[in-house]
Gaussian input, Z-matrix of N, CA and C with variables (Angstrom, degrees):
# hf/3-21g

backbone

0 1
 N
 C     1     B1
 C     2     B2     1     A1
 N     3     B3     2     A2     1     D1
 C     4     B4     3     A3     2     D2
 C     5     B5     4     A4     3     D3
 N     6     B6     5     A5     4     D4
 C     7     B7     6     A6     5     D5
 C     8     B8     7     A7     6     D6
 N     9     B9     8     A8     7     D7
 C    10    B10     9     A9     8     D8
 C    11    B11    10    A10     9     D9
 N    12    B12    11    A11    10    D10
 C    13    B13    12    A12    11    D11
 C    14    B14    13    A13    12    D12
 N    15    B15    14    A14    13    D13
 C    16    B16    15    A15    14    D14
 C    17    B17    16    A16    15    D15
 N    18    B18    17    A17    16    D16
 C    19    B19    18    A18    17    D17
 C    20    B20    19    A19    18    D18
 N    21    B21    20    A20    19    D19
 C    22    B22    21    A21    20    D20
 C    23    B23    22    A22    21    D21
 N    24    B24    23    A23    22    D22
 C    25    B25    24    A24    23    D23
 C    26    B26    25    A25    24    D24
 N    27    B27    26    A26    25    D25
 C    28    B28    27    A27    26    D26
 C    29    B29    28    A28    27    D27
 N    30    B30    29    A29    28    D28
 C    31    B31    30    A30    29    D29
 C    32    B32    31    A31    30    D30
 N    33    B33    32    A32    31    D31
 C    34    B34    33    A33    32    D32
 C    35    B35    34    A34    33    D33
 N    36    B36    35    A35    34    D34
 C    37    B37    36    A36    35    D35
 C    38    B38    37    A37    36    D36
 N    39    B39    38    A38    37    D37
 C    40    B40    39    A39    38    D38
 C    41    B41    40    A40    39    D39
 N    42    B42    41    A41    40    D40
 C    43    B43    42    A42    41    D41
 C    44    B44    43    A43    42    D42
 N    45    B45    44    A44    43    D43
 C    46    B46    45    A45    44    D44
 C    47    B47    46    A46    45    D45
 N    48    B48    47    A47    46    D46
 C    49    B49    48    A48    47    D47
 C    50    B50    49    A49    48    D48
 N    51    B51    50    A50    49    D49
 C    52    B52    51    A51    50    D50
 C    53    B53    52    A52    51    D51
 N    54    B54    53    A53    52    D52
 C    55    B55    54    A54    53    D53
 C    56    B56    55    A55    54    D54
 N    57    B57    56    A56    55    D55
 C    58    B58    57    A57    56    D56
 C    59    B59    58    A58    57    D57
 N    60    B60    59    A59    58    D58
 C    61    B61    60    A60    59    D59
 C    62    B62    61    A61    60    D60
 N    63    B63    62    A62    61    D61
 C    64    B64    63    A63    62    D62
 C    65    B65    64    A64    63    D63
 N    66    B66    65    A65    64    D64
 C    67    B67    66    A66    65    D65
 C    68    B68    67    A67    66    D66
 N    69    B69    68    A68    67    D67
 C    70    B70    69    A69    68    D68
 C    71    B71    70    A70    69    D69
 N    72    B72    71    A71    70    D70
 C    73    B73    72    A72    71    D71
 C    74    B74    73    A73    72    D72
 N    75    B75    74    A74    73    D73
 C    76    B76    75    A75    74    D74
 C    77    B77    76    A76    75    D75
 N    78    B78    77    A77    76    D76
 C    79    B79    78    A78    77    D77
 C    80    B80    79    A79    78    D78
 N    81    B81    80    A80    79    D79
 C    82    B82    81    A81    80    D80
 C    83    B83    82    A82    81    D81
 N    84    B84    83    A83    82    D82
 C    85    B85    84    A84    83    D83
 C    86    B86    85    A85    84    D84
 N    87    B87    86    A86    85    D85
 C    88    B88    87    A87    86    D86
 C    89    B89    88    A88    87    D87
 N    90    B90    89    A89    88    D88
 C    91    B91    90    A90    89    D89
 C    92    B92    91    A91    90    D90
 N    93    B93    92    A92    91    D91
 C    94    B94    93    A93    92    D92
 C    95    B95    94    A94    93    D93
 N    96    B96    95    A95    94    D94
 C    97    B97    96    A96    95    D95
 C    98    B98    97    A97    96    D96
 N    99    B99    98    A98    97    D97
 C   100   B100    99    A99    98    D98
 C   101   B101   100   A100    99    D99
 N   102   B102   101   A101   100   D100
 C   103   B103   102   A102   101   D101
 C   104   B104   103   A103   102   D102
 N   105   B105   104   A104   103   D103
 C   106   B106   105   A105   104   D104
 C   107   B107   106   A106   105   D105
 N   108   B108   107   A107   106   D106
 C   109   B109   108   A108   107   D107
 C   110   B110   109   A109   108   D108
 N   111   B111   110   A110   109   D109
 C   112   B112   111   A111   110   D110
 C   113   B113   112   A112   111   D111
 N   114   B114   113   A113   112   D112
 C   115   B115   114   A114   113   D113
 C   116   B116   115   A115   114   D114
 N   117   B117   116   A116   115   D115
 C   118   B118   117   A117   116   D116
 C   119   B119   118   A118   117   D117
 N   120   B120   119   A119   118   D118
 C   121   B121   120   A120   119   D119
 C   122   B122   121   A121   120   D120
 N   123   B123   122   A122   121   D121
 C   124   B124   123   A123   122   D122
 C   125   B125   124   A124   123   D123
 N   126   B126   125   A125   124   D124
 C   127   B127   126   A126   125   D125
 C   128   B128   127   A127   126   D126
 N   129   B129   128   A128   127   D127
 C   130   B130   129   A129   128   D128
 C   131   B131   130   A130   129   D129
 N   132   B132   131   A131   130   D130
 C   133   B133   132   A132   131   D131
 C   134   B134   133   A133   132   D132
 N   135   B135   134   A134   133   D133
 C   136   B136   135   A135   134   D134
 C   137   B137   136   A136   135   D135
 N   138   B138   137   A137   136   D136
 C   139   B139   138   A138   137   D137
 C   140   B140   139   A139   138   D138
 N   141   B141   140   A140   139   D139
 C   142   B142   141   A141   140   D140
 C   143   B143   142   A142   141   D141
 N   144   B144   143   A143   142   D142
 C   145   B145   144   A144   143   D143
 C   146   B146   145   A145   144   D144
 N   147   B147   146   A146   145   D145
 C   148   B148   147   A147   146   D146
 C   149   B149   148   A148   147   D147
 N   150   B150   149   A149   148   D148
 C   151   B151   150   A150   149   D149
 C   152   B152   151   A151   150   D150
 N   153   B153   152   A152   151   D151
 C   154   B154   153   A153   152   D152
 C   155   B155   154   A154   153   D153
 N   156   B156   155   A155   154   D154
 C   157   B157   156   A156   155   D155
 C   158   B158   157   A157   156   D156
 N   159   B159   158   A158   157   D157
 C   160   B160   159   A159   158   D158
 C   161   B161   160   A160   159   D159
 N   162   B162   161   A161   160   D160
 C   163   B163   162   A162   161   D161
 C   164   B164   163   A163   162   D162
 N   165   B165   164   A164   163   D163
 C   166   B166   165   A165   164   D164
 C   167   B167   166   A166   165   D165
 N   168   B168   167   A167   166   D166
 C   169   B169   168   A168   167   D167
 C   170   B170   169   A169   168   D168
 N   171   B171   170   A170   169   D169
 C   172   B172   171   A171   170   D170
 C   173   B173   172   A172   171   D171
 N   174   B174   173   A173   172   D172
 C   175   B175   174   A174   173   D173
 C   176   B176   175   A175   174   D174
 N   177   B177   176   A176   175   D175
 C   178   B178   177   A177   176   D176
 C   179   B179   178   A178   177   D177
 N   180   B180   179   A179   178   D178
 C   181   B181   180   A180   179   D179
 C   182   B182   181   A181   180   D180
 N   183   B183   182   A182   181   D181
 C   184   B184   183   A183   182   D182
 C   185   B185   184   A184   183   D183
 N   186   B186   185   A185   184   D184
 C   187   B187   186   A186   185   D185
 C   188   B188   187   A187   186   D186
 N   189   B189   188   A188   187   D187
 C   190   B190   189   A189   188   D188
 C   191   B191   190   A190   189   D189
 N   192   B192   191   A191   190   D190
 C   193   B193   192   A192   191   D191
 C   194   B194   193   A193   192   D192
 N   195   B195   194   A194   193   D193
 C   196   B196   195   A195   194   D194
 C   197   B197   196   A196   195   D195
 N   198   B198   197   A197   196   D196
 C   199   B199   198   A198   197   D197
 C   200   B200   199   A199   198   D198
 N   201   B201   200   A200   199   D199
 C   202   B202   201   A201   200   D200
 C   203   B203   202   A202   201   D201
 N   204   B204   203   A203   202   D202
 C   205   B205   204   A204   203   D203
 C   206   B206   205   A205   204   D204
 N   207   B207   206   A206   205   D205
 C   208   B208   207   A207   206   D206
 C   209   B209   208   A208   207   D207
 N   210   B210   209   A209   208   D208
 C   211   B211   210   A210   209   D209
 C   212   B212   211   A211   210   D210
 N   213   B213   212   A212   211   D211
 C   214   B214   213   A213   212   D212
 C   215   B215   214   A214   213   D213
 N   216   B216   215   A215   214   D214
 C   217   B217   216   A216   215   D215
 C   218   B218   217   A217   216   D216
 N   219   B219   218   A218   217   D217
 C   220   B220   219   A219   218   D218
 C   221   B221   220   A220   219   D219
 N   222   B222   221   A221   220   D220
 C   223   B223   222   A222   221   D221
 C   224   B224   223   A223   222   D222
 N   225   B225   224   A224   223   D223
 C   226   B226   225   A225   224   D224
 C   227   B227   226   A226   225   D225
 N   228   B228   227   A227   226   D226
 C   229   B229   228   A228   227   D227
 C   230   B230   229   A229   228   D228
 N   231   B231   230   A230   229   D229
 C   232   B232   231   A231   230   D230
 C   233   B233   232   A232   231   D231
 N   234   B234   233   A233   232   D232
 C   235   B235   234   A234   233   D233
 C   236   B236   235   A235   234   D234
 N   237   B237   236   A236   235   D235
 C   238   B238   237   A237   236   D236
 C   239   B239   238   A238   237   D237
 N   240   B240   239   A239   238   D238
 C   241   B241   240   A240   239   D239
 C   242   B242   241   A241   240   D240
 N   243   B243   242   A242   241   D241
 C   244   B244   243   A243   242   D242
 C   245   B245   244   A244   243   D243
 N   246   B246   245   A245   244   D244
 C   247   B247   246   A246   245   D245
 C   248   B248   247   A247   246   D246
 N   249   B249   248   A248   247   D247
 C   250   B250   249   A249   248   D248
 C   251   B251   250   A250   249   D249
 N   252   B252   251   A251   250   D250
 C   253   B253   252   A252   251   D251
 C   254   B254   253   A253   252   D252
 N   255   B255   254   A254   253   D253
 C   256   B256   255   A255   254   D254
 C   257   B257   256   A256   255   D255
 N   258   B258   257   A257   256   D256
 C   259   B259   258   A258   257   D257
 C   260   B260   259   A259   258   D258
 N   261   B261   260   A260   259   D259
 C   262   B262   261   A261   260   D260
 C   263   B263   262   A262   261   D261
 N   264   B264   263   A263   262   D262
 C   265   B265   264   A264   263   D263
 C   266   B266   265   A265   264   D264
 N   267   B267   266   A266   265   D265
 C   268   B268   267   A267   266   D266
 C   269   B269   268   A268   267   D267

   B1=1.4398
   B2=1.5200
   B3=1.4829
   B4=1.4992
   B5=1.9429
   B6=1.3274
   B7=1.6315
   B8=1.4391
   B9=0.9174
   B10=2.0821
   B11=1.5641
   B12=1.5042
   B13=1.3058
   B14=1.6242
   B15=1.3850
   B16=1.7435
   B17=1.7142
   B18=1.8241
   B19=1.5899
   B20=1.2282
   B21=1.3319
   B22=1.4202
   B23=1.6227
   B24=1.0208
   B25=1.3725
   B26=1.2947
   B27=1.0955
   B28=1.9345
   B29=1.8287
   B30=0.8680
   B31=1.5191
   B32=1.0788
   B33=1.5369
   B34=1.8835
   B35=1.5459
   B36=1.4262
   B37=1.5103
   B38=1.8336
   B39=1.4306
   B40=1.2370
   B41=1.4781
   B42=0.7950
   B43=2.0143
   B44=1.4412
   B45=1.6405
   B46=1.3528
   B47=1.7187
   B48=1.6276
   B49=1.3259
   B50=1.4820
   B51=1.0728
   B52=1.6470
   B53=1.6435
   B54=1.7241
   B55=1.5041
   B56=1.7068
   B57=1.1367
   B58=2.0658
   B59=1.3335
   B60=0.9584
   B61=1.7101
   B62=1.3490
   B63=1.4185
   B64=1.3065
   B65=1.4289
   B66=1.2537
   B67=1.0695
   B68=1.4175
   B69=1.3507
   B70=1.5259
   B71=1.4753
   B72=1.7383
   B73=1.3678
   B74=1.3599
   B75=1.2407
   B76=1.7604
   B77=1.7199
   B78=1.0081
   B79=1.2308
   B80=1.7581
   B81=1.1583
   B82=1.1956
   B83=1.6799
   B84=1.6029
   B85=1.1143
   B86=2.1304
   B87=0.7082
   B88=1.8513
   B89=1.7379
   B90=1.2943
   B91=2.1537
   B92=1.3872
   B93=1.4628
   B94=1.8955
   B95=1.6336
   B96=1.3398
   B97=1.1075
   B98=1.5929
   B99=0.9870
   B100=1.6568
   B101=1.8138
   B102=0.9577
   B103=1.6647
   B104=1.9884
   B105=1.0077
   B106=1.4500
   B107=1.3962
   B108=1.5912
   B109=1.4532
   B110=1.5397
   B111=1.3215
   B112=1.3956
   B113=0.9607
   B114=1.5663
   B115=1.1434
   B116=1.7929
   B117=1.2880
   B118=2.0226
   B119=1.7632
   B120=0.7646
   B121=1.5221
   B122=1.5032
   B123=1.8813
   B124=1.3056
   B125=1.8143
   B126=1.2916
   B127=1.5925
   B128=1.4471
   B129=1.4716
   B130=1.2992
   B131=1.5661
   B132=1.4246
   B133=2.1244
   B134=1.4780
   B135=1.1265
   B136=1.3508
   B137=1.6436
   B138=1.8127
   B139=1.1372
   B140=1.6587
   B141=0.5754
   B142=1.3673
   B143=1.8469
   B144=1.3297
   B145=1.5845
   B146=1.4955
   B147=1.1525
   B148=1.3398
   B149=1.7284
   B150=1.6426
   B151=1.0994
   B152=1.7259
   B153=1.0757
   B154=1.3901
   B155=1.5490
   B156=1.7889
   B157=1.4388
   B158=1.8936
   B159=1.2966
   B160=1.8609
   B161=1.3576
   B162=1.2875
   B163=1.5462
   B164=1.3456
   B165=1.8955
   B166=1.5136
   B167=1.2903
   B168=1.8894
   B169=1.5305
   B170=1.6975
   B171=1.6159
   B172=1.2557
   B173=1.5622
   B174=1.0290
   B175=2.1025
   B176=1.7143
   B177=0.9161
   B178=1.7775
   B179=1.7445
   B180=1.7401
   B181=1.7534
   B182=1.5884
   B183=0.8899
   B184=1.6852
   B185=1.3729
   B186=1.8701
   B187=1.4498
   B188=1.3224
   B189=1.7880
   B190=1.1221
   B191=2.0992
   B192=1.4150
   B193=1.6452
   B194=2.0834
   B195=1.3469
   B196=1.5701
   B197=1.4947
   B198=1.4921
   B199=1.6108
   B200=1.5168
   B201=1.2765
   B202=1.1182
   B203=1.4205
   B204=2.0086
   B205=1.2926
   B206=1.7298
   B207=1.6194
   B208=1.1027
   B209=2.3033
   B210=1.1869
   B211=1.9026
   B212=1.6035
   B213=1.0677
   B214=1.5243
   B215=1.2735
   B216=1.8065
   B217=1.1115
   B218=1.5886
   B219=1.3423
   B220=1.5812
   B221=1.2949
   B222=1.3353
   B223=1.4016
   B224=1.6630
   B225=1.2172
   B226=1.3947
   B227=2.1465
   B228=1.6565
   B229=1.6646
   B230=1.9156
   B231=1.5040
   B232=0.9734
   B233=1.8133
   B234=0.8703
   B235=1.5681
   B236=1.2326
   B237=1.4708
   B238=1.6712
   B239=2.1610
   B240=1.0584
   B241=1.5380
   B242=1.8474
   B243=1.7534
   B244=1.7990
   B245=1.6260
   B246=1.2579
   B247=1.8226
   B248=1.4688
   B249=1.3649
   B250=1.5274
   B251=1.2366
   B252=1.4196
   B253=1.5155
   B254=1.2836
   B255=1.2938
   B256=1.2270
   B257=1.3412
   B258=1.4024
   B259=0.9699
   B260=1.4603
   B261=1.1867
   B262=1.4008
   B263=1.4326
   B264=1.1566
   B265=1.1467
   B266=1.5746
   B267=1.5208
   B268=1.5667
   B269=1.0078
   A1=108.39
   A2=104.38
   A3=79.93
   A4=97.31
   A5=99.74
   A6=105.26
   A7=96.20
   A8=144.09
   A9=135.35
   A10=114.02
   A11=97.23
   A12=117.55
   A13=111.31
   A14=104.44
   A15=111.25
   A16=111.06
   A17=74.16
   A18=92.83
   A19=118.35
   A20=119.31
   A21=135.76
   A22=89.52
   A23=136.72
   A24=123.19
   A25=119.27
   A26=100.02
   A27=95.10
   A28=102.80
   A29=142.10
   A30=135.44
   A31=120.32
   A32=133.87
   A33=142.49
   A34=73.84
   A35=117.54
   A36=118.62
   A37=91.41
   A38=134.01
   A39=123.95
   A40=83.54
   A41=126.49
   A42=123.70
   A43=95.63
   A44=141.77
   A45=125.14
   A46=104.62
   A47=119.13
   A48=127.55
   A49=111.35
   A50=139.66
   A51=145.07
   A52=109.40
   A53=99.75
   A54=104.46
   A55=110.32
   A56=110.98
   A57=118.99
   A58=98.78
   A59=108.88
   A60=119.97
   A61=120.93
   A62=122.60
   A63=115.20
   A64=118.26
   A65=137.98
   A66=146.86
   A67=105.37
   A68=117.77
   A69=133.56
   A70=110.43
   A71=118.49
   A72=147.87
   A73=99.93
   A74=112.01
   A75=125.67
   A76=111.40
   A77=100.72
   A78=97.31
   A79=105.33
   A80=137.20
   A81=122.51
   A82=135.19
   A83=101.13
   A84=99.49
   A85=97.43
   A86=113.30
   A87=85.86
   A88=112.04
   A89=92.70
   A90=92.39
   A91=82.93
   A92=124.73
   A93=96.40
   A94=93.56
   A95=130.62
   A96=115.40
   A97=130.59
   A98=123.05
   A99=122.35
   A100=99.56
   A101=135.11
   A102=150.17
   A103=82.81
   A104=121.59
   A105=123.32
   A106=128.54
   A107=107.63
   A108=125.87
   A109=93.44
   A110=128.60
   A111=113.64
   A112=105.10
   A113=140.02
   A114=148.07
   A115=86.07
   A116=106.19
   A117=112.41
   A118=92.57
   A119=120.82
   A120=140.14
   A121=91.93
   A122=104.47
   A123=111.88
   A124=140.08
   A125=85.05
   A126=90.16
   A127=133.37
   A128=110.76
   A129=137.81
   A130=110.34
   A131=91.85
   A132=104.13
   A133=91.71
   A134=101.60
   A135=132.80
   A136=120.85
   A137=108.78
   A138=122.01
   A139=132.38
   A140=152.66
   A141=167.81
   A142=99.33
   A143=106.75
   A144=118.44
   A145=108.16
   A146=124.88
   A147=145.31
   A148=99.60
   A149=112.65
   A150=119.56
   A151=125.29
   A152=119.30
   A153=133.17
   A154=102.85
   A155=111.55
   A156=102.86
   A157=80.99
   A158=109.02
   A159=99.39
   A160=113.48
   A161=129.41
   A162=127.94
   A163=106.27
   A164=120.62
   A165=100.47
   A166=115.91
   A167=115.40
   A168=115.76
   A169=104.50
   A170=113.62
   A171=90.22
   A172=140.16
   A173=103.81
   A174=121.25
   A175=89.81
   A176=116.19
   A177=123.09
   A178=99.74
   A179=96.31
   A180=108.86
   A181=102.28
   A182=110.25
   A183=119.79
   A184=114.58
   A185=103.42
   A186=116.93
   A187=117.44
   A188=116.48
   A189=121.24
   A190=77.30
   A191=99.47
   A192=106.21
   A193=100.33
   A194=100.10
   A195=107.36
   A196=103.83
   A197=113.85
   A198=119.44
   A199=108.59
   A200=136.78
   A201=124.90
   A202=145.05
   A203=86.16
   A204=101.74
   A205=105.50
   A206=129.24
   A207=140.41
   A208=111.81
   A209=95.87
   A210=95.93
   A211=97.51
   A212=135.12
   A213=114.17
   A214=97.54
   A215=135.39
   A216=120.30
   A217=114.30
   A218=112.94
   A219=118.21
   A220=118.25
   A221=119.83
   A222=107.80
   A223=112.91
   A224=105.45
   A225=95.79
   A226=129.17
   A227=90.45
   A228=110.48
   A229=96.30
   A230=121.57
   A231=127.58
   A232=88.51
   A233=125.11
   A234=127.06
   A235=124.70
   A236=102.97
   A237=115.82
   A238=82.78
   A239=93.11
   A240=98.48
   A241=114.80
   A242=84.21
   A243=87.41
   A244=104.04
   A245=105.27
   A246=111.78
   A247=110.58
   A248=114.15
   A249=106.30
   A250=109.86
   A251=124.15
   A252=132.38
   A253=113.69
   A254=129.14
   A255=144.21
   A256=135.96
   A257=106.25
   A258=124.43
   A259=118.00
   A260=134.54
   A261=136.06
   A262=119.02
   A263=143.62
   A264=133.04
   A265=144.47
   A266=97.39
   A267=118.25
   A268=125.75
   D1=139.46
   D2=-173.19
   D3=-111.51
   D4=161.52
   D5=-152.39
   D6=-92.53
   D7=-20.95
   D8=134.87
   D9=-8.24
   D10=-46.30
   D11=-171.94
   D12=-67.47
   D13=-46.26
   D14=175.04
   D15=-40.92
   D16=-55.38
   D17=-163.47
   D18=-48.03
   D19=-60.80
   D20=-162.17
   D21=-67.94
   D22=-56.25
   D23=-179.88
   D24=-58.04
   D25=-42.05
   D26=177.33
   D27=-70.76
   D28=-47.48
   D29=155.06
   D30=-21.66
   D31=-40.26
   D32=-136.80
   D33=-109.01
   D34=-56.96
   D35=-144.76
   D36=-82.90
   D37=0.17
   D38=-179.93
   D39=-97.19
   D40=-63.96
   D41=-170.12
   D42=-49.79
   D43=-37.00
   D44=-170.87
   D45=-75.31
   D46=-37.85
   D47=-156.46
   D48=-105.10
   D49=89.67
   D50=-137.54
   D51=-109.46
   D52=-30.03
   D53=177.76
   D54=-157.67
   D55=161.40
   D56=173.97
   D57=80.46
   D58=168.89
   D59=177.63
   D60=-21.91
   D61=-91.27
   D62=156.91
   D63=14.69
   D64=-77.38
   D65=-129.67
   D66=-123.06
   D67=-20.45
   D68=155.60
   D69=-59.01
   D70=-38.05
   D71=-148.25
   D72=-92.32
   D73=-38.05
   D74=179.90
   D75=-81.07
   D76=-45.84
   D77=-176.65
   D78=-90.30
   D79=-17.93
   D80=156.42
   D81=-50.49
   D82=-40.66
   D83=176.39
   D84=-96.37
   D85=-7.27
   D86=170.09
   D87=-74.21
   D88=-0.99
   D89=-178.16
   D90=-115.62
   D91=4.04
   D92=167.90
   D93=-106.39
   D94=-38.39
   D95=164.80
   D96=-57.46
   D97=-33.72
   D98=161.60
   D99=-57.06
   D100=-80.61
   D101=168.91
   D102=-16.17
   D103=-89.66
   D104=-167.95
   D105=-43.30
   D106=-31.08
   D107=164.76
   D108=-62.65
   D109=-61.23
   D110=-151.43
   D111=-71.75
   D112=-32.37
   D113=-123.49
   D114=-108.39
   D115=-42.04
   D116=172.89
   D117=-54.55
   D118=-71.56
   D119=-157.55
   D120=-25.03
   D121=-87.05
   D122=163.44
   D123=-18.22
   D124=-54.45
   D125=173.71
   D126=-100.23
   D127=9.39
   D128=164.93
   D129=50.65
   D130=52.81
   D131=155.16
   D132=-159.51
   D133=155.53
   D134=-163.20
   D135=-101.62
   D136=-59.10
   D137=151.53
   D138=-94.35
   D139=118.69
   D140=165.25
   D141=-11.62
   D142=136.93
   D143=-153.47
   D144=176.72
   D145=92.30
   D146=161.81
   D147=-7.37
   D148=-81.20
   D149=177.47
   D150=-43.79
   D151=-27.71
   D152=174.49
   D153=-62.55
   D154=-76.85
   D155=-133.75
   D156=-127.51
   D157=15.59
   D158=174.14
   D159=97.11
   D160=-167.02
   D161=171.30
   D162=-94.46
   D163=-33.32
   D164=-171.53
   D165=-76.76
   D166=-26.13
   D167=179.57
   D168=-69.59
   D169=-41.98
   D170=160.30
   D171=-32.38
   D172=-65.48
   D173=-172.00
   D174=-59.72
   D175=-54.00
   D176=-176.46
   D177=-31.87
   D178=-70.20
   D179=-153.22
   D180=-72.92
   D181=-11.46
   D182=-167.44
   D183=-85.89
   D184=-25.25
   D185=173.93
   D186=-71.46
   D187=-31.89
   D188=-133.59
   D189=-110.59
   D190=-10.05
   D191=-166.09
   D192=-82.87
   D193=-29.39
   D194=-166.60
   D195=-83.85
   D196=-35.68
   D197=179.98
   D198=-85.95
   D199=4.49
   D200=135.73
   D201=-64.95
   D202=-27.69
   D203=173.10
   D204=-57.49
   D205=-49.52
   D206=163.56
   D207=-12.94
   D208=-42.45
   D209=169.94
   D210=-74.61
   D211=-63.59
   D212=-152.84
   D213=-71.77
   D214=-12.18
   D215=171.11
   D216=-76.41
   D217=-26.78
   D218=162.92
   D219=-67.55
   D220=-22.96
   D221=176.60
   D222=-99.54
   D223=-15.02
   D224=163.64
   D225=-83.62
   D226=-11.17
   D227=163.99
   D228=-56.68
   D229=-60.29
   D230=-134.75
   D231=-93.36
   D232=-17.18
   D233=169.59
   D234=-79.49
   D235=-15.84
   D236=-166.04
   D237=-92.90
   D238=-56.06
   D239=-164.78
   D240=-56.13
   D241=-17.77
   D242=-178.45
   D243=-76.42
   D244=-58.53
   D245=164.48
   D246=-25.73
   D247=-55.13
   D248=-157.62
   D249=-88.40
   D250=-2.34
   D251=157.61
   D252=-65.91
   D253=-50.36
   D254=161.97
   D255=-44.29
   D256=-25.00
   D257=170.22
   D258=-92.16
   D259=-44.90
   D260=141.62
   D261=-54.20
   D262=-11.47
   D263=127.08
   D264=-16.13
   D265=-69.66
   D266=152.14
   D267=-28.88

C-alpha cells in the first residue's frame, strides 16, 4: 500500500467530515499515522513483523494498522451516501 494513499484519503475525508466523531476519527488517526510513519522510520520496519519490532511492537502496530482500516470504511460510508443522493436525484 502505498502511504500517499493513507494520506490523501485521510485529507479528502477531513474536508468531507467538519464536525462529531467522524471527523474527530479522521483527524485522530492522521496524527497516529504521521506518529507511526516516524515511529517506522526510527525503528527501521515499515510493516508490522514479529521478527522486526517483538510481540509488543507487534500488537502496538497492528492496532494502529486495523484503525486505519476504519478511513476506507469512512470513505466507503461517504461513497455509498454520494450514490444514494444521486439516486434520488433522478
Amino acid at each position: 500500500m502505498d502511504y500517499g494513499v493513507i494520506t490523501r484519503l485521510g485529507f479528502r475525508l477531513r474536508s468531507y467530515f467538519t464536525g462529531g466523531f467522524a471527523a474527530g476519527y479522521v483527524n485522530g488517526m492522521l496524527a497516529a499515522w504521521a506518529g507511526a510513519l516516524a515511529l517506522m522510520l526510527f525503528a527501521d520496519w515499515v510493516l508490522p513483523f514479529v521478527y522486526n519490532i517483538g510481540f509488543p511492537g507487534f500488537q502496538a502496530s497492528v492496532l494502529v494498522w486495523l484503525f486505519l482500516g476504519g478511513l476506507v470504511s469512512l470513505d466507503g460510508i461517504t461513497r455509498r451516501e454520494a450514490l444514494s443522493e444521486d439516486d434520488c436525484a433522478t
